[in-house]
Backbone bond lengths (Angstrom), bond angles and torsions (degrees), N, CA, C in turn:
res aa  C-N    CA-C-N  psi(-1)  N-CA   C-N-CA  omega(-1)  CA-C   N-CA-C  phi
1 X - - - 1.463 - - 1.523 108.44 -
2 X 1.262 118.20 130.27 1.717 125.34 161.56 1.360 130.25 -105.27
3 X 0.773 155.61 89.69 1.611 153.25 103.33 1.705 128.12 -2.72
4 X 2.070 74.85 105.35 1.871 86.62 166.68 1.424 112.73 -35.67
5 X 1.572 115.17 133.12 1.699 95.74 160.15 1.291 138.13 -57.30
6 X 1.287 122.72 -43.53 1.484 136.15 157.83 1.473 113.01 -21.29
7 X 1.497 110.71 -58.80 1.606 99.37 -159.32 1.798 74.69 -96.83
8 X 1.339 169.60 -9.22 1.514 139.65 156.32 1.228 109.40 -41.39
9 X 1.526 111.57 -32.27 1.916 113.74 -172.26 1.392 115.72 -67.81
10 X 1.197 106.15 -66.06 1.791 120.56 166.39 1.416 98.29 -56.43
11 X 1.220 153.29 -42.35 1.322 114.76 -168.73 1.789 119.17 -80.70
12 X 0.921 117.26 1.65 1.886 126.52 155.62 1.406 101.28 -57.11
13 X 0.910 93.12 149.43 2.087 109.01 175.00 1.122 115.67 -66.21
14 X 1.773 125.86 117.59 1.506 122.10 -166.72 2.059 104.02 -94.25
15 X 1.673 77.37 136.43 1.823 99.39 165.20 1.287 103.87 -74.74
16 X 1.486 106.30 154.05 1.500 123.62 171.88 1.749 108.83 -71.92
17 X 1.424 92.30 132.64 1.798 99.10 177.84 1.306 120.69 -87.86
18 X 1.371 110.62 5.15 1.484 100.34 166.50 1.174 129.68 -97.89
19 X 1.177 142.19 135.03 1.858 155.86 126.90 0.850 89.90 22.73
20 X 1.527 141.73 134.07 1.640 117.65 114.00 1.321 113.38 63.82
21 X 1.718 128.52 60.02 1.610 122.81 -154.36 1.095 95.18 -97.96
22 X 1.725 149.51 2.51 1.048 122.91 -160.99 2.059 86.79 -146.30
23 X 1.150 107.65 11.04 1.444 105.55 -178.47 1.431 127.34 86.25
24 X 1.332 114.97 -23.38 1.402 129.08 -158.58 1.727 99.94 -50.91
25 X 1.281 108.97 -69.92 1.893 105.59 175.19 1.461 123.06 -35.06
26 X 1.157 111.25 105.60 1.729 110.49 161.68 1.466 122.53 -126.10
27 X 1.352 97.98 158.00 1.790 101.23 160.77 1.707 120.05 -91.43
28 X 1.274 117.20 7.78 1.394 131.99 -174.16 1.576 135.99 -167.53
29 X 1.084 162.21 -171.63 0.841 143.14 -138.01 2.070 92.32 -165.17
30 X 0.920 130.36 125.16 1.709 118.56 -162.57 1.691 98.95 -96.09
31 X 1.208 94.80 129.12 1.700 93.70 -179.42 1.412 96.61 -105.36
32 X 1.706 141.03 10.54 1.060 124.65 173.57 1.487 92.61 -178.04
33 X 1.802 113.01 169.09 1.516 108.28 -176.85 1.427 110.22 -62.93
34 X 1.215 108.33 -174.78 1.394 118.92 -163.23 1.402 142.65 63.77
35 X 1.435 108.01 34.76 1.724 88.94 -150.70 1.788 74.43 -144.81
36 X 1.427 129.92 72.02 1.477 126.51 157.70 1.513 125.57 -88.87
37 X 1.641 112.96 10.40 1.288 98.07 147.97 1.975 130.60 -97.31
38 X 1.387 95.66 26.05 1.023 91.22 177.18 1.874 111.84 -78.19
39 X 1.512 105.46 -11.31 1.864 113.41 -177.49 1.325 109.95 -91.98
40 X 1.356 131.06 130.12 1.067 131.52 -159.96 1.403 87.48 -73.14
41 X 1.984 107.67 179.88 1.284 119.25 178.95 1.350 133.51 74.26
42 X 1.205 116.80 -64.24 1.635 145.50 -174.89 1.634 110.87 -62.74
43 X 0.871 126.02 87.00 1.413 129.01 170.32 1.692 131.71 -63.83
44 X 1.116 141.87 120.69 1.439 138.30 -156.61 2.084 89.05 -100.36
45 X 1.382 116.00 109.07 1.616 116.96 -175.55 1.624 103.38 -94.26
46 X 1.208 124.93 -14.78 1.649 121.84 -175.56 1.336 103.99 -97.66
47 X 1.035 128.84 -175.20 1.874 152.52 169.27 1.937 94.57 -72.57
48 X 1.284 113.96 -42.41 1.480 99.16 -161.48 1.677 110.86 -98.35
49 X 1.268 118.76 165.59 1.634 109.06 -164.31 1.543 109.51 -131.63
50 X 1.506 119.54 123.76 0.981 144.68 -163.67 2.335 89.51 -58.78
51 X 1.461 83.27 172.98 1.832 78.14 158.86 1.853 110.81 -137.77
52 X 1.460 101.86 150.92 0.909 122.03 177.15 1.619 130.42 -88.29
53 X 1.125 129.37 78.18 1.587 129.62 -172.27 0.828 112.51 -111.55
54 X 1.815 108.15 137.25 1.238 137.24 -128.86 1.699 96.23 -167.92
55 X 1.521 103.15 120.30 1.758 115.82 170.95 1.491 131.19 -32.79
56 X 1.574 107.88 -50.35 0.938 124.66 163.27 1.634 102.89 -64.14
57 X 0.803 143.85 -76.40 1.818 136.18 -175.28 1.279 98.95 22.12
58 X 1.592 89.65 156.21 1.838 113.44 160.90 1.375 108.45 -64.20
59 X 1.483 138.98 110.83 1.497 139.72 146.80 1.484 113.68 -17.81
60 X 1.309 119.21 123.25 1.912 134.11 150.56 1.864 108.91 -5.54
61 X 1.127 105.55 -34.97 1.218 112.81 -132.31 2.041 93.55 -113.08
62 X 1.187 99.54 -13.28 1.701 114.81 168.08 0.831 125.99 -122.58
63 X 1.384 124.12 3.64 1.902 130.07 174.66 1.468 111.43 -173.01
64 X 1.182 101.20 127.25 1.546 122.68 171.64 1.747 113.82 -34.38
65 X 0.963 129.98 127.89 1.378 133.81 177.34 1.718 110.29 48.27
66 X 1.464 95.78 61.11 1.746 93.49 171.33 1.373 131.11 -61.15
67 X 1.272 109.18 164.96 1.570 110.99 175.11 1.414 113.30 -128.04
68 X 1.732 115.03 45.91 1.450 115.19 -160.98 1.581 86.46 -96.29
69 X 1.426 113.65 176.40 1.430 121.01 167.32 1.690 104.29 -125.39
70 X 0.870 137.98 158.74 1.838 123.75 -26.26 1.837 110.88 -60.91
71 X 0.892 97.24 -28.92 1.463 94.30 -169.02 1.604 113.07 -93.05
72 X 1.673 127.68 119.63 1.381 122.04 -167.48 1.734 98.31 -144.24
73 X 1.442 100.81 166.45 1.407 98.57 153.01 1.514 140.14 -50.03
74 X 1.381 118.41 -24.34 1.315 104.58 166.56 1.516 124.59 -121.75
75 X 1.533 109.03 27.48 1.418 123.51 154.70 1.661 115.21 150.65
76 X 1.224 103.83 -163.57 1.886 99.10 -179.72 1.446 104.86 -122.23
77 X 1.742 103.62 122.79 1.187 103.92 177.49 2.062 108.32 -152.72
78 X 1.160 114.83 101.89 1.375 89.39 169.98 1.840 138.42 -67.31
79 X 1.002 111.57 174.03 1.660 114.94 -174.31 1.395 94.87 -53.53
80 X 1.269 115.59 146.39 1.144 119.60 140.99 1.511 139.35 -47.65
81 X 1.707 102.34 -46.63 1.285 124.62 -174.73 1.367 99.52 -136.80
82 X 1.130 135.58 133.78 1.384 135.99 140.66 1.462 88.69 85.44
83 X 1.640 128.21 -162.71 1.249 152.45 -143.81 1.746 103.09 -111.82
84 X 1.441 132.00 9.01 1.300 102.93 -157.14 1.928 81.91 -172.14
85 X 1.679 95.73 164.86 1.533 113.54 164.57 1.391 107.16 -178.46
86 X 1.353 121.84 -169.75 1.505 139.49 -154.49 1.868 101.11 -120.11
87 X 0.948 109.43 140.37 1.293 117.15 173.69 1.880 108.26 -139.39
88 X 1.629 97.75 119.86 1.362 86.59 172.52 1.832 114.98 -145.64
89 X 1.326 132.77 144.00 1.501 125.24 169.04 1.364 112.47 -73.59
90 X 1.726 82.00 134.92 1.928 106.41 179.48 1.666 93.08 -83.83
91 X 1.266 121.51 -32.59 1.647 112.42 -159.68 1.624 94.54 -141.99
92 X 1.274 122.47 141.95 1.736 134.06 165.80 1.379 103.52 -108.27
93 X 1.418 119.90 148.75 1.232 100.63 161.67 2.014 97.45 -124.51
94 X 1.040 122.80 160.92 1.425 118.80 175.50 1.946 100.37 -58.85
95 X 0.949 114.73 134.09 1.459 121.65 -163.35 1.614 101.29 -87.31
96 X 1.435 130.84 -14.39 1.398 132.30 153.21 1.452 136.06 -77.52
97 X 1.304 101.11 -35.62 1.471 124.54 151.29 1.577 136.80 -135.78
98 X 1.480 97.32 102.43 1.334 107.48 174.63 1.462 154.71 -69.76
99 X 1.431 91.19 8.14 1.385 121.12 165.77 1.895 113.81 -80.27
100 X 1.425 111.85 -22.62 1.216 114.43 -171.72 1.935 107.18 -103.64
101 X 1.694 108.19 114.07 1.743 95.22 179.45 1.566 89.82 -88.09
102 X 1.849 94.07 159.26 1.149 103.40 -179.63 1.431 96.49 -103.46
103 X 1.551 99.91 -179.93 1.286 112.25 -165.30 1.714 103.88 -92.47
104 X 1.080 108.92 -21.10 1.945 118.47 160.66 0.646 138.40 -3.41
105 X 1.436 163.15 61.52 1.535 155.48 -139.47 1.348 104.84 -136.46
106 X 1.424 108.93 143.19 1.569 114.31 149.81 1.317 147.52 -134.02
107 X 1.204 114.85 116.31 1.206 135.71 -162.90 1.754 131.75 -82.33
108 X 1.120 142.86 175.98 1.372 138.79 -166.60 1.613 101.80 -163.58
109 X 1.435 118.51 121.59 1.267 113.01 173.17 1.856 118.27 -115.15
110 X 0.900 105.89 168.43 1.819 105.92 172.20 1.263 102.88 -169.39
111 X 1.488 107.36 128.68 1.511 132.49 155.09 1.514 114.07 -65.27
112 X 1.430 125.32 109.27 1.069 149.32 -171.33 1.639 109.68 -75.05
113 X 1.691 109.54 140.65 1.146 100.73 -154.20 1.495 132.14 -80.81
114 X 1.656 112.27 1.67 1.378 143.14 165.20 1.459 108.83 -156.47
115 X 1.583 118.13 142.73 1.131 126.84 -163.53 1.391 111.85 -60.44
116 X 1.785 142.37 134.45 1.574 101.78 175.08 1.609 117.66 -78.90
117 X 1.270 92.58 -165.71 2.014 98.90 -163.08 1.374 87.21 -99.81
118 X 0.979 125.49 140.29 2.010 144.13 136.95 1.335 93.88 -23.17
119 X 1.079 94.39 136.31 1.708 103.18 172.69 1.572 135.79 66.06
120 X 1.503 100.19 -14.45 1.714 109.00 166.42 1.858 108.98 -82.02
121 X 1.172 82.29 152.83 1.460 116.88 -176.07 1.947 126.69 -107.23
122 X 1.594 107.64 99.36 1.133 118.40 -141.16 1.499 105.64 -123.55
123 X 1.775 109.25 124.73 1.694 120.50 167.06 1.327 124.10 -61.29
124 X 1.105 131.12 105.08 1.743 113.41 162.60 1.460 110.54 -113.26
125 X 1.210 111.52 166.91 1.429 124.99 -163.95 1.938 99.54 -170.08
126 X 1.523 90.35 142.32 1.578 105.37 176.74 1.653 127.18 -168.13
127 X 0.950 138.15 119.90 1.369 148.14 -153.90 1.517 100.51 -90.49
128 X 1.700 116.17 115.99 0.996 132.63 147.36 1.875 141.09 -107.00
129 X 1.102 125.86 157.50 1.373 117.28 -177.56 1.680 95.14 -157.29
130 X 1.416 113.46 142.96 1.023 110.62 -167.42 1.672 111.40 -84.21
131 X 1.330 122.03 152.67 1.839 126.93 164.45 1.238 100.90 -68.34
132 X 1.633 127.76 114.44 1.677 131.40 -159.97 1.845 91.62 -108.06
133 X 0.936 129.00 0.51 1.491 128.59 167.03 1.299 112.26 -77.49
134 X 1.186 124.32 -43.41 1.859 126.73 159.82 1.282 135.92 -35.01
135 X 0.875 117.56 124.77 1.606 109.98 -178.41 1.679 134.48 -57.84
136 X 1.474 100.07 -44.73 1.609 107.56 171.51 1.747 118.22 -98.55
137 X 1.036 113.11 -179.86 1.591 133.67 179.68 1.633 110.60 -133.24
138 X 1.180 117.29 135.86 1.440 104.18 -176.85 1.738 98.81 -149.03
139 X 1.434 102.68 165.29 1.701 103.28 170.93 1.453 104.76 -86.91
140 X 1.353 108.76 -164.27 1.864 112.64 150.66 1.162 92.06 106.85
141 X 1.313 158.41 -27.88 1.474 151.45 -135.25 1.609 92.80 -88.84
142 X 1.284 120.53 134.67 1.284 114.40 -141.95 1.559 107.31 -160.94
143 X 1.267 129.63 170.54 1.418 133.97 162.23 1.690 118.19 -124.58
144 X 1.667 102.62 151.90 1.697 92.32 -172.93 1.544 94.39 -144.63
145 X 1.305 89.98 107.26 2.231 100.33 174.35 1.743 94.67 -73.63
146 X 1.342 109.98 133.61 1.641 128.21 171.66 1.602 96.15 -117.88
147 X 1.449 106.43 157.74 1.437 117.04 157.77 1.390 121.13 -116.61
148 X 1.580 106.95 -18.97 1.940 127.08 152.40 1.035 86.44 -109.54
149 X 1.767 96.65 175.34 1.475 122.57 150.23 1.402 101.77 -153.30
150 X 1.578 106.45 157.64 1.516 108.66 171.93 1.498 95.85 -93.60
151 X 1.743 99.63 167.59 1.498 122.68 -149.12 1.915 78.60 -93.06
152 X 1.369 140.36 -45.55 1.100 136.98 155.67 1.538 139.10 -137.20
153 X 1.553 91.63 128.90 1.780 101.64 -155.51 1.779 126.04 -74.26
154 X 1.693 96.67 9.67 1.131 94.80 -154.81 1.339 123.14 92.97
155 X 1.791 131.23 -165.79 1.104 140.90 167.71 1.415 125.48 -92.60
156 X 1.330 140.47 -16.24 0.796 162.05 -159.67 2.038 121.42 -155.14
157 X 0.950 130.61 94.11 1.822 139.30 168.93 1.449 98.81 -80.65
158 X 1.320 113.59 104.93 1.948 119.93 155.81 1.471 92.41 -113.54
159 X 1.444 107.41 127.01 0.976 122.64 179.95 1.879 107.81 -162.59
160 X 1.429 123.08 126.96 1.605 116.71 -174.86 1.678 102.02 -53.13
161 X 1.558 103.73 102.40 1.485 110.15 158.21 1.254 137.70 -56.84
162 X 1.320 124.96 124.53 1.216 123.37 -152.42 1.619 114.38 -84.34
163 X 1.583 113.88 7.55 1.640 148.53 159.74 1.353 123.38 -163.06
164 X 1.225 109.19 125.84 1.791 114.34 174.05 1.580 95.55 -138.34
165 X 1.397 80.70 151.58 1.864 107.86 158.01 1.322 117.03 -66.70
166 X 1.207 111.60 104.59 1.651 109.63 178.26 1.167 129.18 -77.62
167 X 1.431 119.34 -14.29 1.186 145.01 156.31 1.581 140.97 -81.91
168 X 1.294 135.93 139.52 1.497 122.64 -173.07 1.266 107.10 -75.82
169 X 1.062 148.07 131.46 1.239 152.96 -179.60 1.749 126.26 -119.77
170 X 1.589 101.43 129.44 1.288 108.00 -138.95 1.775 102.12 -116.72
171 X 1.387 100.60 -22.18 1.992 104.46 -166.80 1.495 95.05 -46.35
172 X 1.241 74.88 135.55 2.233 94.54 176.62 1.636 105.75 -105.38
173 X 1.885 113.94 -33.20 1.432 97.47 -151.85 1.792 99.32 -100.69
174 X 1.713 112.47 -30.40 1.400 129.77 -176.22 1.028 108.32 -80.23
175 X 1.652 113.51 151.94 1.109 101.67 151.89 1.955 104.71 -107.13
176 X 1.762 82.81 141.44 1.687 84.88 -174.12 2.049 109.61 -89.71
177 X 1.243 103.56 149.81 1.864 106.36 174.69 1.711 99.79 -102.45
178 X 1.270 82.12 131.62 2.146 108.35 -172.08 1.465 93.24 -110.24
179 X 1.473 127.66 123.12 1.340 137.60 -172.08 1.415 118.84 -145.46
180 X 1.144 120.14 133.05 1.858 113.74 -170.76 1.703 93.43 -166.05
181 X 1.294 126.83 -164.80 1.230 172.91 -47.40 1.330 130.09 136.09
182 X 1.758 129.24 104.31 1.400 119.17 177.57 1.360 99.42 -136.59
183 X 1.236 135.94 150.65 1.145 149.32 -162.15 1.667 87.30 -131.18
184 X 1.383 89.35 113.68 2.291 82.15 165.87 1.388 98.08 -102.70
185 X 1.633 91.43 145.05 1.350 101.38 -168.92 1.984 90.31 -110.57
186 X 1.416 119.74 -21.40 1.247 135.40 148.97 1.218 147.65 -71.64
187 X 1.199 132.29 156.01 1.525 104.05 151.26 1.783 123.03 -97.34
188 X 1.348 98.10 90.95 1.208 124.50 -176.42 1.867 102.64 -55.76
189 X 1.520 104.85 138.41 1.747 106.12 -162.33 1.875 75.92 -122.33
190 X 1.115 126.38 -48.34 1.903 117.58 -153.86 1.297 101.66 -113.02
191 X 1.675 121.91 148.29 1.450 114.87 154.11 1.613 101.46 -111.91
192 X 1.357 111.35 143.87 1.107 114.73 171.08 2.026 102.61 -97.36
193 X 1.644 110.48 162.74 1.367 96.81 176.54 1.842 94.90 -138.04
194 X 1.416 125.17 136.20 1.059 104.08 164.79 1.740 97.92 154.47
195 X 1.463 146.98 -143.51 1.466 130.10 -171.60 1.666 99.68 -131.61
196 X 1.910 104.22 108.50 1.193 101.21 -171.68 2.257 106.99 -95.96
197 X 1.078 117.44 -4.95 1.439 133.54 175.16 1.639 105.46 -36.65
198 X 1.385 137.54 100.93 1.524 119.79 165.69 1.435 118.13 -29.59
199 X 1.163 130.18 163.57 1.884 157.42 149.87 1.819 90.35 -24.06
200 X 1.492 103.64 -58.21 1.392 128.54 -150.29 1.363 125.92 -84.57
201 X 1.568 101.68 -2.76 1.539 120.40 -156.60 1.862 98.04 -95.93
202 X 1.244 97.48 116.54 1.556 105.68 165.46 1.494 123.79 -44.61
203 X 1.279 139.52 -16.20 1.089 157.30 125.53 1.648 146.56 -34.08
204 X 1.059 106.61 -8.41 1.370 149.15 -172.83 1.635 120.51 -105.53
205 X 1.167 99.91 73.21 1.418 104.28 171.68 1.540 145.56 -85.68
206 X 1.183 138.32 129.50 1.106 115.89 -170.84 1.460 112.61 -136.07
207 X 1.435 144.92 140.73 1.201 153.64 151.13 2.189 125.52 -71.74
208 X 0.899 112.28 117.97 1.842 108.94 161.21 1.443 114.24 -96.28
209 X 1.458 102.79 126.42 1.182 96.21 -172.00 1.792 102.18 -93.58
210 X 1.376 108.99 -10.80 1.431 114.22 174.76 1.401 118.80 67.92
211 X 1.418 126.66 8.65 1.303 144.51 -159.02 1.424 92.95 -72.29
212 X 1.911 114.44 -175.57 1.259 153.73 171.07 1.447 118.36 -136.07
213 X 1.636 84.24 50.37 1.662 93.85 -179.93 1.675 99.43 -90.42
214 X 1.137 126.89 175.27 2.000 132.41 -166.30 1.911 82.93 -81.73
215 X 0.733 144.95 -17.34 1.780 116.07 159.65 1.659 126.83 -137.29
216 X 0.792 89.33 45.57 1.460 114.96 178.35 1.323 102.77 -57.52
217 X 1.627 119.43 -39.72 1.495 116.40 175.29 0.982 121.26 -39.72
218 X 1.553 115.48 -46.36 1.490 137.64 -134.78 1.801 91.79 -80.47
219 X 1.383 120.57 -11.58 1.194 129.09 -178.57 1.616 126.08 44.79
220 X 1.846 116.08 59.79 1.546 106.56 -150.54 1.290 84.04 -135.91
221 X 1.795 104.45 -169.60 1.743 105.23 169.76 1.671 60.82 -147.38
222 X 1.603 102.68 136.59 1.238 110.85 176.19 1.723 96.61 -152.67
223 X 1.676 98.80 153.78 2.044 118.58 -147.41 1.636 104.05 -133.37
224 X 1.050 108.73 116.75 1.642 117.62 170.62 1.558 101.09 -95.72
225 X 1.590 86.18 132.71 1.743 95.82 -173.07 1.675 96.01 -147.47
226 X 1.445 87.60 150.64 1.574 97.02 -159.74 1.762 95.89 -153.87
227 X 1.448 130.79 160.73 1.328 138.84 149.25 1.601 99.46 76.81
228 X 1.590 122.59 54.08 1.054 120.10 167.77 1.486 131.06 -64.51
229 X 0.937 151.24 155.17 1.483 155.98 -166.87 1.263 125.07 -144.40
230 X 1.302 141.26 165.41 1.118 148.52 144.54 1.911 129.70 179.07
231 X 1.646 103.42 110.82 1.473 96.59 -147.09 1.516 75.20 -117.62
232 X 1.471 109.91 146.20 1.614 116.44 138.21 1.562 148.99 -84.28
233 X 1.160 101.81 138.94 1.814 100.73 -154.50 1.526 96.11 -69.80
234 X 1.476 101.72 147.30 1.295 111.85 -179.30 1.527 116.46 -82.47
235 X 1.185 130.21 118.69 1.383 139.25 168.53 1.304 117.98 -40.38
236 X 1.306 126.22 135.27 1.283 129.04 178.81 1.713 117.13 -86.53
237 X 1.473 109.51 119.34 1.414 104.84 -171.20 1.353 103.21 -57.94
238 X 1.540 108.24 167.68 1.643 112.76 -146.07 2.101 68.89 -131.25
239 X 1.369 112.53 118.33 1.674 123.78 170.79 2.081 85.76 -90.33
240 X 1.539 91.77 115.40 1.520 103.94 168.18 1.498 101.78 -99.59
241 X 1.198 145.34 4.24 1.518 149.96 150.95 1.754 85.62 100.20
242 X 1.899 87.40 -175.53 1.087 98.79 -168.27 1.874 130.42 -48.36
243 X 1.064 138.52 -178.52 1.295 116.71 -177.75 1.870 94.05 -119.72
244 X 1.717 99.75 150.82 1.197 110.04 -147.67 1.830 123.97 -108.68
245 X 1.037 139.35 76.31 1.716 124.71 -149.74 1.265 98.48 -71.64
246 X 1.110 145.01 131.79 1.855 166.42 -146.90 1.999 94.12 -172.90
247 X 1.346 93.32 114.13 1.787 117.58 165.76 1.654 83.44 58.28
248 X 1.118 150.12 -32.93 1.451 115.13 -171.96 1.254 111.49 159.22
249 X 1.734 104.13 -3.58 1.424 119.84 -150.26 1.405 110.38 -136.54
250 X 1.848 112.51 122.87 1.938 88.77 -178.21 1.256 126.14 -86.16
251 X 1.299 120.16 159.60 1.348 108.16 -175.75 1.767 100.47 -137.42
């Protein structure tokens, strides 16, 4: 029997390609929002900065806009896994006028731990729950395979995501697991994670909940995400039958 090499490779049991999938690695410890280079790996590509919450964190109750877990500035949620996760806004709104979205976004990048192959066929999966202290809910929360990237994207990346939430999504107390399917048609090197849909995009939904929750000002729909993934499906060995001697030679 012979076997392409390609599919002998893929058919071994695939490791997860992400960095650091659940946050746990850092160089620091966040004593307040804003501070996601304290997790190793994870690169911040826009002007605006995701947050980093972490168990150990500063408590609600000793610093302005914490980043403790369970309890933070933009709601109560423990880790999924381990001590720590990512928190970032799908939508801003200008906090004086809420009729106007801003162009604001925040984003999360990672260099993947081998490039994928052209033509393989790939699982991802990732646990979200929404920040219930926020005022809005929005769809779009999404993933984006690159094969470059620029060193900075600006404030805002619209770009056709290569997965979004098509739905507004609302769970406050779970955290829910988001799972699908990517076909690289590249060899994709980065995933970006976070809402790539324009302001402008018919696709783009959003809810006000209009509440008097403690940041409601802040005028956002903001997503704790934790337990990233991404495995490739294993190829099915291809049985080319018995092997054959013709003039002298096997084939």
């Amino acid at each position: 029997m012979m076997l392409l090499p390609l599919q002998s490779l893929w058919a071994q049991e695939s490791e997860n390609l992400i960095p650091n999938p659940s946050f746990e690695e850092y160089e620091c410890i966040p004593h307040r929002a804003g501070m996601p280079r304290c997790f190793k790996e994870w690169e911040v590509p826009t002007d605006d900065t995701p947050d980093y919450m972490h168990i150990e964190g500063v408590p609600p109750e000793e610093v302005y806009q914490s980043a403790s877990a369970p309890d933070n500035w933009l709601g109560f949620q423990y880790p999924k896994t381990g001590d720590a996760y990512a928190a970032l806004h799908t939508i801003t709104y200008d906090p004086d006028n809420h009729e106007d979205l801003s162009d604001d976004q925040e984003y999360l990048r990672v260099k993947l731990k081998e490039n994928l192959y052209v033509g393989q066929t790939y699982s991802f999966e990732f646990f979200i729950s929404t920040g219930e202290y926020t005022r809005y809910r929005s769809n779009g929360f999404g993933l984006l395979f690159k094969k470059e990237v620029e060193e900075d994207m600006g404030n805002q990346i619209v770009e056709t995501p290569s997965f979004y939430i098509e739905e507004i999504f609302t769970e406050e107390e779970e955290w829910v697991k988001i799972e699908g399917e990517f076909y690289a048609d590249k060899a994709y090197e980065y995933l970006l994670i976070g809402r790539f849909l324009s302001n402008d995009d018919s696709s783009l939904k959003i809810i006000d909940l209009d509440s008097d929750g403690p940041n409601h000002i802040y005028g956002q729909a903001s997503y704790f995400i934790d337990d990233i993934a991404l495995y490739a499906h294993p190829v099915p060995e291809i049985d080319l039958g018995e092997d054959v001697t013709t003039c002298g030679r096997l084939i």
